[in-house]
C-alpha positions, 0 to 999 in steps of 0.5 A: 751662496752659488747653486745650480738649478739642481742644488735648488731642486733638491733643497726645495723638493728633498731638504725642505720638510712639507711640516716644521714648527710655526717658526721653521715653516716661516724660516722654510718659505722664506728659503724657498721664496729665494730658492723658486725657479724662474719660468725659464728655468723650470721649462728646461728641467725634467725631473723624475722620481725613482722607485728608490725615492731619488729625485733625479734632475735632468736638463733639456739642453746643456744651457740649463745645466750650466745656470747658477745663481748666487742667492743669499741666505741669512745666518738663520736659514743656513742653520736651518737647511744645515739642521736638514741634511745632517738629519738627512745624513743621520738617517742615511738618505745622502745619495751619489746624486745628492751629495755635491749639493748638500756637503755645498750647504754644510761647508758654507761658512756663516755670514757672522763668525760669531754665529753659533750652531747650537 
């Protein structure tokens, strides 16, 4: 899956809870270990956020807003960053800044077709 500095900004800052079962903050550190930005990346962003709660994302130069990076994700993290944002969704927190990043993550197919979302 290709994301942005900013998809990867959100999910790890406003998609990845601080607190899950033992089993979901396993599942979370190996999502955010393949997430993690690069020094180079993180000295081209500013983030900032606003009194609202929006995390807003900006970029120091326009190279920076151009990087992507395809990262991999098994059958068992997407479900559980899709189980995310639809909680996210269901209690109405999807911003205008957010949105692109996680209708991204819930229209990712599943490596397995047989993969079922239970």
């Amino acid at each position: 899956m290709e994301f942005t500095v900013k998809d990867r900004i959100l999910l790890l800052n406003e998609v990845l809870p601080q607190f899950d079962s033992m089993s979901g903050i396993v599942t979370k550190m190996s999502i955010a270990e393949k997430l993690k930005l690069s020094d180079e990346e993180n000295g081209g962003i500013v983030c900032k956020r606003l009194p609202t709660g929006v995390m807003e994302v900006g970029f120091k130069d326009v190279e920076g807003s151009l990087l992507n990076k395809e990262i991999e994700l098994t059958d068992e993290e997407l479900y559980y960053v899709k189980k995310r944002v639809r909680m996210i969704d269901s209690n109405g927190m999807i911003s205008a800044d957010n949105i692109a990043t996680y209708q991204k993550v819930l229209d990712e197919p599943y490596a397995d077709e047989g993969y079922l979302e239970t």
